[in-house]
C-alpha positions in Angstrom: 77.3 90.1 113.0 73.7 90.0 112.4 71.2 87.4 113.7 72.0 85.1 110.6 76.2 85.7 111.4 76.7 87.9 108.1 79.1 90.5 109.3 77.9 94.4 109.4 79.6 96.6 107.0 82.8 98.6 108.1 82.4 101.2 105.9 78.6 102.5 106.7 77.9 100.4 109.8 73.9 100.7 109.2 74.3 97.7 106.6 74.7 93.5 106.6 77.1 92.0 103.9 75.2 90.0 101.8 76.8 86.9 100.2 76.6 86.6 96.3 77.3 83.3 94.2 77.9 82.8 90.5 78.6 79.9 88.2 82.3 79.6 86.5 82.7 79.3 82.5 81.9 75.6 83.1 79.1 75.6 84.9 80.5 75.1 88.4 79.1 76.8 91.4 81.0 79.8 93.0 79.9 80.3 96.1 80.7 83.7 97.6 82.1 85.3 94.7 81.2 89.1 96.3 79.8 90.7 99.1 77.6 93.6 98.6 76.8 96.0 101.2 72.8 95.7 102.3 72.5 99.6 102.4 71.8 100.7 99.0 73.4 104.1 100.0 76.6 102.6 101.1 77.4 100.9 97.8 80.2 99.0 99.7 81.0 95.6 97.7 84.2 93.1 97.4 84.6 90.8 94.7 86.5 88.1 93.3 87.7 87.9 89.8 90.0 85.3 88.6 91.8 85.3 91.6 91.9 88.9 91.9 89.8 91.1 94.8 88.3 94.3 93.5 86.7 96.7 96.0 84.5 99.3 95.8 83.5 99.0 91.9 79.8 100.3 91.7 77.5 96.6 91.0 75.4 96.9 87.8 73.0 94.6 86.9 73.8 92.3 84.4 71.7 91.9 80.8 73.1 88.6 79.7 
């Protein structure tokens, strides 16, 4: 854990995971909806989809 109590990443161990939120298809908050690894060389993230956890797909930004 870090000084603000975000956990360090397992996979590179030099970065913090950073917390991510969204908003749903009706407008509702989602908090923590991925975790993306601070180190831009690790690329480390985990993400929620409609229930379902993907790991370790490369985050793109987003153009809507």
């Amino acid at each position: 854990m870090d000084d603000r109590g975000f956990p360090r990443c397992q996979k590179c161990e030099t970065g913090i995971l950073l917390p991510l939120s969204d908003y749903g298809r009706d407008g509702a908050p989602i908090r923590y909806k991925a975790w993306v690894c601070s180190n831009p060389e690790c690329g480390f993230n985990l993400r929620i989809d409609n229930g379902d956890i993907t790991l370790g797909k490369k985050p793109e930004p987003s153009f809507k």
